[in-house]
C-alpha positions as CSV (number, residue, x, y, z in Angstrom):
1,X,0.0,0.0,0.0
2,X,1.5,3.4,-1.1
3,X,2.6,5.8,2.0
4,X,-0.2,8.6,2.1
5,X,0.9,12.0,2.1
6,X,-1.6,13.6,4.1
7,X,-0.6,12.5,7.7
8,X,-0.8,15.3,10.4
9,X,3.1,15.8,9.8
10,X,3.3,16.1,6.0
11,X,-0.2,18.7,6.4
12,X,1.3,21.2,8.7
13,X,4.9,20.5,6.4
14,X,2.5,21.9,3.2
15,X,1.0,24.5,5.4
16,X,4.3,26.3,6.1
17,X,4.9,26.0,2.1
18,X,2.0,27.6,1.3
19,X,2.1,30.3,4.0
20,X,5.9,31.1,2.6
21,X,4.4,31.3,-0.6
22,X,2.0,33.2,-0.3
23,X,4.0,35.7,2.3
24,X,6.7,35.8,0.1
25,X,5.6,38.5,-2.5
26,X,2.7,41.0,-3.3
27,X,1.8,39.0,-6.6
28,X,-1.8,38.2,-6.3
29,X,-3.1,34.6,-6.5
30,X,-5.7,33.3,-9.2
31,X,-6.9,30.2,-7.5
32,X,-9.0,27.3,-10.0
33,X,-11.8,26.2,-8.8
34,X,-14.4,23.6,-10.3
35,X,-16.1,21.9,-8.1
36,X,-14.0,18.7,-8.3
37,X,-12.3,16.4,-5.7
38,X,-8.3,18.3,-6.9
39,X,-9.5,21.9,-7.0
40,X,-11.7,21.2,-3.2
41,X,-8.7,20.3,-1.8
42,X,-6.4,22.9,-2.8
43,X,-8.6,25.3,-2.1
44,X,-8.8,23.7,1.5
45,X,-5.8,24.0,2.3
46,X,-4.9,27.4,0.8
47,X,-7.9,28.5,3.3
48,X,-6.8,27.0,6.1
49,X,-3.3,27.9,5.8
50,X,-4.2,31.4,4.9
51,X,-6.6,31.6,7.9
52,X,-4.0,30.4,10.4
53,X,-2.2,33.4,10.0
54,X,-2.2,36.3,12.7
55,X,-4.5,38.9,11.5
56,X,-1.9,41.6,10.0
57,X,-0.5,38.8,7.5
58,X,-3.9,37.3,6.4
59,X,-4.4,39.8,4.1
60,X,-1.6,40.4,2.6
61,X,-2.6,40.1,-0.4
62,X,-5.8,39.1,-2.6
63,X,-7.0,35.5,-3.5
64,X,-9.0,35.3,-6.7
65,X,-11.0,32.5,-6.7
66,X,-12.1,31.9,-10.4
67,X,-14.7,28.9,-11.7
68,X,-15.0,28.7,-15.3
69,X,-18.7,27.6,-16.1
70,X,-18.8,26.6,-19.9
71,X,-22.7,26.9,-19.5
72,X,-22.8,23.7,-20.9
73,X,-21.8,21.7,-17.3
74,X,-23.3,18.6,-16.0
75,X,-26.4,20.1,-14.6
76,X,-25.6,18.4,-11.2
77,X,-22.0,19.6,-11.5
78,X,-23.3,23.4,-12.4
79,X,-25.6,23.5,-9.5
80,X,-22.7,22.7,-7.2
81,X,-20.4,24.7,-8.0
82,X,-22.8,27.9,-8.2
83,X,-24.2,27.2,-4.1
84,X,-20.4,26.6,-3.6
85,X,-19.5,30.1,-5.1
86,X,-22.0,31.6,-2.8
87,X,-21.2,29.7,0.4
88,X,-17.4,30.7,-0.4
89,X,-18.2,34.4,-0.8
90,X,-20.3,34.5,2.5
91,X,-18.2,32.3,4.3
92,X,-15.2,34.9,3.1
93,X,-16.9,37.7,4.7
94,X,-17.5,36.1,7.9
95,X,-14.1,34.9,8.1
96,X,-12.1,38.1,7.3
97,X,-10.7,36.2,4.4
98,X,-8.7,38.0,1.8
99,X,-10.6,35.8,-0.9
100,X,-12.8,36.8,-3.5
101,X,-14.9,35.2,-6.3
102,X,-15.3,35.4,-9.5
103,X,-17.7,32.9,-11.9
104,X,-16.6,32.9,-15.5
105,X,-18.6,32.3,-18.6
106,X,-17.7,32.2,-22.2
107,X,-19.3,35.3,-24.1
108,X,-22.3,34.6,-26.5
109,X,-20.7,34.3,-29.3
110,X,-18.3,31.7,-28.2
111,X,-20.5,29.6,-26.4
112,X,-21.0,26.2,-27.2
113,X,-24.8,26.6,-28.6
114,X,-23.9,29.7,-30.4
115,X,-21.0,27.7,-32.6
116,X,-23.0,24.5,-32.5
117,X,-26.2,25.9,-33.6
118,X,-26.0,29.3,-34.9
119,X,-22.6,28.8,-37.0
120,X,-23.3,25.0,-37.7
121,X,-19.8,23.8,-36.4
122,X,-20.3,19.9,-36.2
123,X,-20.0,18.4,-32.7
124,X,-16.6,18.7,-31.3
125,X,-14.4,15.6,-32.0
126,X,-10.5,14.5,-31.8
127,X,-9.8,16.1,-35.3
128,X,-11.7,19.3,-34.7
129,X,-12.0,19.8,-30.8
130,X,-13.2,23.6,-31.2
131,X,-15.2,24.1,-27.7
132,X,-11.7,23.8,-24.7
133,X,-10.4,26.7,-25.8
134,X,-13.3,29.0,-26.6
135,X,-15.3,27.8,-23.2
136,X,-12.6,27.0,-21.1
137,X,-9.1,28.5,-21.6
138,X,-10.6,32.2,-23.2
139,X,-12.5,33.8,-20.2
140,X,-9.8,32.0,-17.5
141,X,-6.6,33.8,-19.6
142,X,-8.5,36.6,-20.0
143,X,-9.4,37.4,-16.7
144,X,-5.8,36.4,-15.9
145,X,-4.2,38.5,-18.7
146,X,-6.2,41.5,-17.1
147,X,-4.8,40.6,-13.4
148,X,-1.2,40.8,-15.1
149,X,-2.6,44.1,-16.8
150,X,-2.9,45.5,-13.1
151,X,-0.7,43.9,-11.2
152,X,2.1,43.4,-13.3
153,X,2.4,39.1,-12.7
154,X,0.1,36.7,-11.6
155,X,0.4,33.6,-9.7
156,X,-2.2,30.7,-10.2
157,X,-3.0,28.3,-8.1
158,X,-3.8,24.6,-9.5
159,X,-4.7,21.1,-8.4
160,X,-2.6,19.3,-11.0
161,X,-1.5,16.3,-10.0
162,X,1.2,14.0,-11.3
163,X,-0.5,11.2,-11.1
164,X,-3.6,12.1,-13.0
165,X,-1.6,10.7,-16.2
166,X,1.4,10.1,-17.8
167,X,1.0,13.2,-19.7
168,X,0.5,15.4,-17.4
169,X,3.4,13.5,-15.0
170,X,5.8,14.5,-17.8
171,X,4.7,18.2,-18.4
172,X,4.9,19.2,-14.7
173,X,8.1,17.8,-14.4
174,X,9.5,19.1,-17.5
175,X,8.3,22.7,-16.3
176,X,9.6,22.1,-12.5
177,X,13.1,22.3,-14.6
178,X,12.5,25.7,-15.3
179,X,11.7,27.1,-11.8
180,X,12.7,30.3,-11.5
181,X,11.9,30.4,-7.8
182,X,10.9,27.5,-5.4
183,X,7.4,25.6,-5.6
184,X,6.4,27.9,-8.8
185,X,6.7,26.9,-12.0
186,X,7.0,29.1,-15.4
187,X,3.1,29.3,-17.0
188,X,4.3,28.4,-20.6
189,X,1.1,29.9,-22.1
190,X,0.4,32.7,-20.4
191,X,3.7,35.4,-19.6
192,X,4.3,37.3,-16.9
193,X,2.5,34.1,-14.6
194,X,3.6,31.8,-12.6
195,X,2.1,28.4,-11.1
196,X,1.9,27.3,-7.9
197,X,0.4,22.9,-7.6
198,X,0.7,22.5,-3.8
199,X,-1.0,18.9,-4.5
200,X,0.6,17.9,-7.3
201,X,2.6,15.0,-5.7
202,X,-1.1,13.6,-4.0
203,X,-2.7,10.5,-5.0
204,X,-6.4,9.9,-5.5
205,X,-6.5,8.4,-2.3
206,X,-4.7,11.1,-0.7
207,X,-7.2,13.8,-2.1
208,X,-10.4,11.9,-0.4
209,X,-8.2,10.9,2.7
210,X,-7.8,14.8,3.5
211,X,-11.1,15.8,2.4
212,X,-12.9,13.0,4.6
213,X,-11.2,14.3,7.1
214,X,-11.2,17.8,7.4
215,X,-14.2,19.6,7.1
216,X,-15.1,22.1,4.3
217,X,-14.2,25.9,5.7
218,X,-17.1,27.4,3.0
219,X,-19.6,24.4,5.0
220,X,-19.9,22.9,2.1
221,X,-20.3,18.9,2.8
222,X,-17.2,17.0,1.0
223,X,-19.4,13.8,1.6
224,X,-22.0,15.1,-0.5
225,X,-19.4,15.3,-2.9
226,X,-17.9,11.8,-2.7
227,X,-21.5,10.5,-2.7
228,X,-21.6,12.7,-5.9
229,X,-18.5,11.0,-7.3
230,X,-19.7,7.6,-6.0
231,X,-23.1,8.2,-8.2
232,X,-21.2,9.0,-11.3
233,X,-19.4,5.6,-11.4
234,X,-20.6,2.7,-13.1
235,X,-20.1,0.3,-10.1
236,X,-21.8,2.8,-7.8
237,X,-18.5,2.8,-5.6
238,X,-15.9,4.8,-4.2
239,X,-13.1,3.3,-2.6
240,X,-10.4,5.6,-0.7
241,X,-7.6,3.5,-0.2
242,X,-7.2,0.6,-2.0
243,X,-4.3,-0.9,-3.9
244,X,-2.8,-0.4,-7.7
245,X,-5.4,-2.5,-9.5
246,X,-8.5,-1.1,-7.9
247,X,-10.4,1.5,-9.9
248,X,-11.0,4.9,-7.8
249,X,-13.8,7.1,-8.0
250,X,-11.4,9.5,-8.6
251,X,-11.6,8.6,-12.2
252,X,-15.3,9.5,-12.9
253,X,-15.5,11.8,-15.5
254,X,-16.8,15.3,-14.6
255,X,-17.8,17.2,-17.6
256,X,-20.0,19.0,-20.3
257,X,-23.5,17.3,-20.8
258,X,-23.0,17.4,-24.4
259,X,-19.0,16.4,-24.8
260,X,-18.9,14.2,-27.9
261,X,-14.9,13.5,-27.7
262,X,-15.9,10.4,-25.9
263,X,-17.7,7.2,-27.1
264,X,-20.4,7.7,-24.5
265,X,-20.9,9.7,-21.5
266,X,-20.4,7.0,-19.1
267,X,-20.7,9.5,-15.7
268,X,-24.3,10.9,-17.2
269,X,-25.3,7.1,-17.7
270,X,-24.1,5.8,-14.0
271,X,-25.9,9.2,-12.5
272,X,-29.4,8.1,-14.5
273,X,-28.6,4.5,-13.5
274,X,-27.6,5.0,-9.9
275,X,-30.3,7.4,-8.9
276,X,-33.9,7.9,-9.5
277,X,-33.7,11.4,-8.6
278,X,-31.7,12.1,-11.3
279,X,-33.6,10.3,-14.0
280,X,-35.1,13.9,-15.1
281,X,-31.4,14.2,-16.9
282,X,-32.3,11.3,-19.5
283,X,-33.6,13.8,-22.5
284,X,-30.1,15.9,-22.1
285,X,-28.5,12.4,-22.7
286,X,-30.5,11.2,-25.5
287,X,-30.1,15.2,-27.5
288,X,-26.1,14.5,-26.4
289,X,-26.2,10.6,-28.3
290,X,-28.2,12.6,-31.1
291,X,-26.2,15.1,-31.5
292,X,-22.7,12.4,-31.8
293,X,-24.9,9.7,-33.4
294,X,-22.0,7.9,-33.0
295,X,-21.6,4.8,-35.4
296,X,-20.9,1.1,-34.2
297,X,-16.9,2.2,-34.5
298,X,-18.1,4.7,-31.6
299,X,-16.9,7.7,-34.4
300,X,-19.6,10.6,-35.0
301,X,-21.2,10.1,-38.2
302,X,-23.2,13.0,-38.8
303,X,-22.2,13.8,-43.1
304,X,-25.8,13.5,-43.9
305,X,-26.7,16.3,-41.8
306,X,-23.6,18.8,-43.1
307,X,-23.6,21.0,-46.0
308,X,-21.0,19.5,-48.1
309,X,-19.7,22.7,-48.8
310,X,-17.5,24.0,-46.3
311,X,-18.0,27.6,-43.9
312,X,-16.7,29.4,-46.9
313,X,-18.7,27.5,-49.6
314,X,-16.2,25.8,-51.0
315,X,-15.7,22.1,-52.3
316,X,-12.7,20.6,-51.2
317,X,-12.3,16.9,-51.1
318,X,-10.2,14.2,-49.3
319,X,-6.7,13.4,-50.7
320,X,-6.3,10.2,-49.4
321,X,-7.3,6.9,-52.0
322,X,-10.1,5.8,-49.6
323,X,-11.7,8.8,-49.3
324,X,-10.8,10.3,-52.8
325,X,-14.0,11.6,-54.1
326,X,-15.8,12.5,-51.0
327,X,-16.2,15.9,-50.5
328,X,-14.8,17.5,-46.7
329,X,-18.3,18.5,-45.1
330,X,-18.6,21.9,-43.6
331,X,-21.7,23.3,-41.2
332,X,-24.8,21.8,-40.5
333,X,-27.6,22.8,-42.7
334,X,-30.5,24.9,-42.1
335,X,-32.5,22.4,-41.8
336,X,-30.9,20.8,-38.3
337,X,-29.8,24.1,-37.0
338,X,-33.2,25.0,-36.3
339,X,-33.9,21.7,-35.3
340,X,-31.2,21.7,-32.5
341,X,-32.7,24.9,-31.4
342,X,-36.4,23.4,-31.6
343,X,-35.2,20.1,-29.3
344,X,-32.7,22.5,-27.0
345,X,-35.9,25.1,-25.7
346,X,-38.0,21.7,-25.7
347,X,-36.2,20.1,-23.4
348,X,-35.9,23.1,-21.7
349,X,-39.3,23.5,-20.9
350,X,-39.8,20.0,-20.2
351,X,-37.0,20.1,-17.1
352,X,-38.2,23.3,-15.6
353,X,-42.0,22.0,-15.3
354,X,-41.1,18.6,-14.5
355,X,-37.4,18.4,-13.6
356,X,-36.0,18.6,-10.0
357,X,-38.5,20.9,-7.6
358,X,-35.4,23.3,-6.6
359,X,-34.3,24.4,-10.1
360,X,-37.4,25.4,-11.5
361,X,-35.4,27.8,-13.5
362,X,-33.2,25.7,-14.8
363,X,-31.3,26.7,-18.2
364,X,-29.6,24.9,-21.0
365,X,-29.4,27.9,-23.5
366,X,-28.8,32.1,-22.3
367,X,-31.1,34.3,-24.0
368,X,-27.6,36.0,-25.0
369,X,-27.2,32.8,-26.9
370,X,-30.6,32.7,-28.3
371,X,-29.8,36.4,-29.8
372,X,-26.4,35.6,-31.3
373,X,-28.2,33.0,-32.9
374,X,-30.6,34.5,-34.6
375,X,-28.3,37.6,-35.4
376,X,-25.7,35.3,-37.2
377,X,-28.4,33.6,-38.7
378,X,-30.2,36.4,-40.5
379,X,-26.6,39.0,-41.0
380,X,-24.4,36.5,-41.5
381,X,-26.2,33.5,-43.3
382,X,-29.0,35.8,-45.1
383,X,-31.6,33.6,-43.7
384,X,-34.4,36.6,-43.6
385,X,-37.0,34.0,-43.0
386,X,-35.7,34.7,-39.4
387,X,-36.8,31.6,-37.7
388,X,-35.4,32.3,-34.1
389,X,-38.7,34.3,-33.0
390,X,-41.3,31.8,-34.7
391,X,-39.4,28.5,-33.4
392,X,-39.1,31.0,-29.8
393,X,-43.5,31.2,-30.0
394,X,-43.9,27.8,-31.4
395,X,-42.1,26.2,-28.4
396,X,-42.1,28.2,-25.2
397,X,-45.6,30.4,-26.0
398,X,-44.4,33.3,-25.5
399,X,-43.2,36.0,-27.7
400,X,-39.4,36.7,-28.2
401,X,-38.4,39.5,-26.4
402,X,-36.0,41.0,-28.6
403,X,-37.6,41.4,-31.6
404,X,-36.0,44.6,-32.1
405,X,-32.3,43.6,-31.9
406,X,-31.9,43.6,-35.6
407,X,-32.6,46.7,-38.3
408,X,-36.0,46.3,-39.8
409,X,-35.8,44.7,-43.1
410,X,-37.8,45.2,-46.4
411,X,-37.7,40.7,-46.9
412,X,-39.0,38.5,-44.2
413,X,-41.0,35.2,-43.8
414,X,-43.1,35.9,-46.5
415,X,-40.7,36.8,-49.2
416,X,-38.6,33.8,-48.2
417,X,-41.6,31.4,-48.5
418,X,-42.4,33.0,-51.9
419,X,-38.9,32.3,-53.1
420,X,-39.0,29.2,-51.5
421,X,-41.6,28.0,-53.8
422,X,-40.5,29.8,-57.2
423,X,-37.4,27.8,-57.1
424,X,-39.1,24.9,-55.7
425,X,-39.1,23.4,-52.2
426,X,-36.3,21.0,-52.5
427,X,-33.7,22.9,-54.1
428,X,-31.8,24.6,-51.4
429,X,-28.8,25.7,-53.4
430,X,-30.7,27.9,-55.8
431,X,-33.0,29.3,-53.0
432,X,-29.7,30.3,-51.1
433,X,-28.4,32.1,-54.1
434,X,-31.5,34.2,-54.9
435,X,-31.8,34.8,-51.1
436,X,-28.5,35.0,-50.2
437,X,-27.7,37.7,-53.4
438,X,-30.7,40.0,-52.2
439,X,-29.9,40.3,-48.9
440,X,-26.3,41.5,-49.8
441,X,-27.4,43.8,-51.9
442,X,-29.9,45.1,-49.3
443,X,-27.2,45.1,-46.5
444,X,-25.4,47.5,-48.4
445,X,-27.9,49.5,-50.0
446,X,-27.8,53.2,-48.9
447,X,-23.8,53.3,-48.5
448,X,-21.7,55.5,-50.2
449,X,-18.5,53.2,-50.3
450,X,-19.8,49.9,-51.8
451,X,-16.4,48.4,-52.0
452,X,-16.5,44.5,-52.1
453,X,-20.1,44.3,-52.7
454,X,-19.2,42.6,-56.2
455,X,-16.8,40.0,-54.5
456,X,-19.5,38.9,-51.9
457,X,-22.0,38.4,-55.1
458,X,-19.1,36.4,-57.1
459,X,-18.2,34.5,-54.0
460,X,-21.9,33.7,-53.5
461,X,-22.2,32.8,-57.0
462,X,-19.8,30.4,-57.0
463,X,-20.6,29.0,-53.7
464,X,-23.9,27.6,-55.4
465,X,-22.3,26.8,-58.3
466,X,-23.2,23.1,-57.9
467,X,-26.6,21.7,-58.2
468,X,-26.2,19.2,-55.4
469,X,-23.3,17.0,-53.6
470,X,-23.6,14.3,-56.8
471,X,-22.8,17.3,-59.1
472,X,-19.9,18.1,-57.0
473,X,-18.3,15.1,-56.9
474,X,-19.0,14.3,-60.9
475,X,-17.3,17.1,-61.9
476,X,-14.3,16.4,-58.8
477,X,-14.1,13.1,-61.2
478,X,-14.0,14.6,-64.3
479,X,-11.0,17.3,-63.2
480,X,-9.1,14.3,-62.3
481,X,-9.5,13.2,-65.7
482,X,-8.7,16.2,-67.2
483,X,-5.6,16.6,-65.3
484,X,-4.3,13.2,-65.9
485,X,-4.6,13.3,-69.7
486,X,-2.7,16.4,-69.5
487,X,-0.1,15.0,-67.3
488,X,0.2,12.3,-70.1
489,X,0.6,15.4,-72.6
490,X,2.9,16.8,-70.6
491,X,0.7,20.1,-70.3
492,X,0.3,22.5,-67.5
493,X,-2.4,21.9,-65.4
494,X,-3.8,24.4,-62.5
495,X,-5.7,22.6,-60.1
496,X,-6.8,24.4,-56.4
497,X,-4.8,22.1,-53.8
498,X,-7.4,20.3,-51.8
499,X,-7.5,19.8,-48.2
500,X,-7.0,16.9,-46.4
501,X,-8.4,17.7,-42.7
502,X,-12.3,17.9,-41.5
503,X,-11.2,20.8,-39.6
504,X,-13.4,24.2,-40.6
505,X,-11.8,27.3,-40.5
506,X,-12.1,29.5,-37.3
507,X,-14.6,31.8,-37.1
C-alpha cells in the first residue's frame, strides 16, 4: 500500500509552504476552482493555511478565486459549484478572508450553442476539438491577462497532480526544470505568470483521505461530494484507499452534458442508473447521443446532416485513396440548426416543469445565446425568413423579447416562403443564391463606399455553383481526368490544392 501523504506531519509541512508562498511577494493569487475532488482540496488548504495566519498577514494580499462555467456543465456539477461560489463568498466575509470570487462564462458568441447551432460547427471531435479553448481556456486567460494588466504578474493556483496521467506527469516535471523560484513553475502559455500545484505530488487516495477528514471551511459537505462522485461511477463505488489495480472514483469523468470527444458519457449514464432522482437528466443524454450519433466504430457520423460545402462554400475533397471523391463537409444545414434549437428550448421547458423541484429555472441555452443566434443567422447566413422568434412562439408560447435587436428589413417570412416556392421546395442551393444575393445587396444599400459588394455576389455565385453533392463530386471526377490526360501530354495543369483535414476554419 503506497505511504499517504496527508498525515498530520506532511499537512502542517505543506502548510508552512504555502504560507511562505503566499507571504513571500505581493503578486496576487488566481486560484481554480471547479467543483472537483483536486480543485476542493487545494482550495482547502490554501484556506486553512491562509486563515492560520495572525490577522496583520492574512491579508496580505488578494485571493481570486475563479470557476469557469462553460454553460454547458453537467447540470448536477453546475448546481454545485454555483451554491459553492455563494457559500465561499459568505463564508469569506465572515471569516475576514482576503478571498474573492469570481464565476466565469464564455461570451455569446463563443459559447458552445452559439457555434454549434447558430454557425453550424459539427459536434466537437479528436480532429476538430473547437469548444476547450473558446469555453474554457478564453474567459480564465482573460481574466488572468487583465490581473497581469494591473498587477504586473500573476500567480495561479492549481490542483494538477502528477498522477492524474502520464501526460500530465511528464509536463509538470519538465516545467519544474524551469523554476525560476521554489514551488512555482513558469506558466508556458500565459507570460508574466507563474504556477503554484501545492498537490501535485497527491494520489487519488490522498485527495479523499484529506477531504474525509477535514471539514469544508465554505460548509460545504465534502461527503455530498464523494456521494456525488460515487453516483457518477458505473459500479456505484468509491473506494479511498485501495491498492494499484483497484479503480478509484477519482476517475469518474466530470464534464460538459453534451462532450462528444468520448464514445459515451459513461458519468451521465451511471448518475441516471444510480439514482432515480436524477432520471429527469435522460432527454439531455438522449439530444447529447443525437447530436454524436455515433456509429458502431463509436466515431460521430453525422455527413448526412452537413452542407458538403464548407464555412466558406467551397468544395474541397479528401486526398487520401479511400476517401478520394468524397467531398470534406462543412456546417450543419439549415434544416438541423433550427432543429437543435427546436429540441434545445424543448427540453428546456420539459425540465423546468417537471425536472428537480429546486431548479425550476433551470437553463440549458442564455437568451444572450438565443440572440447571437438568430443575429448570425439572419446578417451572417442571409436567412431573412428569421426563424429564431417563430421557433421561440412555437415552443415556449411566448413572444421573443427581442424582436427589435436587428434593423428592420424590407424581406422577411413571407418573401422567403415566396422564393421558396418559385425555385421549388427542394432545391436549397438555388433558394440560397437568390436569397442570399438580395440580402447583400440590401445590406449595403444606402452606402456610399460599396467596396467589395461585387466579391461577396461572385463568392456567392460560386458557392452555389453546384446543383447538389452528386454534381460536386462528378465534376471532382472529371478534373481528375482532365488533369491526368494532360499529365500524359505533358501540359500544365492548374488545379486548387485540396485539403485533407475535417477541420473548418475558425470563425
Amino acid at each position: 500500500m503506497p505511504q499517504l501523504k496527508v498525515s498530520k506531519e506532511a499537512l502542517a509541512e505543506l502548510t508552512e509552504r504555502i504560507q511562505k508562498v503566499y507571504l513571500d511577494d505581493k503578486i496576487p493569487w488566481v486560484v481554480g476552482y471547479s467543483g472537483g475532488k483536486d480543485s476542493t482540496a487545494t482550495l482547502e488548504l490554501l484556506w486553512y493555511a491562509i486563515r492560520e495566519l495572525p490577522e496583520e498577514q492574512r491579508k496580505h494580499k488578494t485571493v481570486h478565486v475563479i470557476s469557469t462555467d462553460t454553460l454547458v456543465e453537467s447540470p448536477v456539477v453546475a448546481q454545485w459549484v454555483n451554491e459553492s461560489l455563494r457559500l465561499m463568498r459568505d463564508a469569506a466575509k465572515d471569516q475576514d478572508m482576503p478571498i474573492e470570487v469570481h464565476r466565469l462564462t464564455p461570451e455569446p458568441k463563443h459559447s458552445y450553442w452559439t457555434n454549434l447551432i447558430g454557425r453550424g460547427y459539427p459536434a466537437p471531435r479528436q480532429g476538430f476539438r473547437w469548444c476547450t479553448n473558446r469555453l474554457k481556456i478564453q474567459p480564465s486567460n482573460q481574466f488572468i491577462m487583465d490581473v497581469v494588466k494591473n498587477y504586473g504578474e500573476a500567480i495561479m493556483v492549481l490542483g494538477t497532480r502528477k498522477a492524474e496521467s502520464a501526460t500530465r506527469s511528464a509536463n509538470m516535471t519538465h516545467h519544474e526544470k524551469h523554476r525560476m523560484r521554489q514551488w512555482l513553475s513558469p506558466n508556458a502559455s500565459l507570460p508574466n505568470s507563474l504556477v503554484f500545484t501545492p498537490i501535485e505530488d497527491w494520489s487519488n487516495d490522498d485527495v479523499w483521505m484529506y477531504l474525509m477528514q477535514k471539514p469544508n471551511p465554505w460548509d460545504r459537505s465534502n461527503k455530498d461530494l464523494l456521494t456525488m462522485y460515487r453516483g457518477a461511477s458505473a459500479d456505484n463505488e468509491c473506494p479511498l484507499v485501495v491498492d494499484t489495480t483497484t479503480p478509484s472514483c477519482g476517475n469518474s469523468r466530470f464534464g460538459c452534458w453534451v462532450c462528444t470527444l468520448v464514445a459515451a458519457d459513461k458519468s451521465m449514464e451511471a448518475m441516471i442508473h444510480n439514482d432515480d432522482e436524477k432520471r429527469w437528466m435522460k432527454p439531455l443524454l438522449d439530444l447529447r447521443n443525437e447530436i454524436a450519433n455515433a456509429g458502431p466504430d463509436g466515431k460521430i457520423n453525422d455527413f448526412d446532416r452537413r452542407d458538403f460545402r464548407r464555412m466558406d462554400k467551397s468544395v474541397k475533397f479528401f486526398k487520401d485513396a479511400e476517401r478520394a471523391n468524397r467531398p470534406i463537409h462543412g456546417p450543419y444545414t439549415k434544416k438541423w440548426r433550427e432543429h437543435w434549437l427546436r429540441k434545445l428550448l424543448q427540453i428546456e421547458r420539459l425540465l423546468q416543469e417537471h425536472g428537480p423541484k429546486d431548479d425550476t429555472q433551470l437553463q440549458l441555452i442564455t437568451l444572450g445565446e438565443i440572440r447571437e443566434i438568430r443575429r448570425i443567422w439572419v446578417e451572417d447566413k442571409h436567412e431573412f425568413d428569421d426563424a429564431v422568434p417563430r421557433i421561440y412562439l412555437e415552443v415556449t408560447g411566448k413572444e421573443y423579447p427581442y424582436l427589435d435587436d436587428l434593423p428592420r428589413r424590407p424581406f422577411g417570412p413571407a418573401e422567403w416562403d415566396m422564393l421558396k416556392e418559385i425555385c421549388g421546395n427542394d432545391n436549397n442551393l438555388l433558394l440560397e443564391l437568390q436569397t442570399s444575393m438580395l440580402d447583400i445587396e440590401q445590406q449595403n444599400r444606402g452606402l456610399i463606399l460599396r467596396r467589395g459588394i461585387v466579391d461577396e455576389l461572385e463568392k456567392t455565385i460560386h458557392g452555389c455553383y453546384y446543383s447538389s453533392v452528386e454534381d460536386a463530386v462528378s465534376f471532382h471526377q472529371r478534373l481528375k481526368q482532365l488533369k491526368a490526360e494532360a499529365e500524359q501530354l505533358h501540359l500544365p495543369f492548374d488545379e486548387e490544392e485540396g485539403m485533407d483535414s475535417d477541420d473548418l476554419p475558425s470563425d
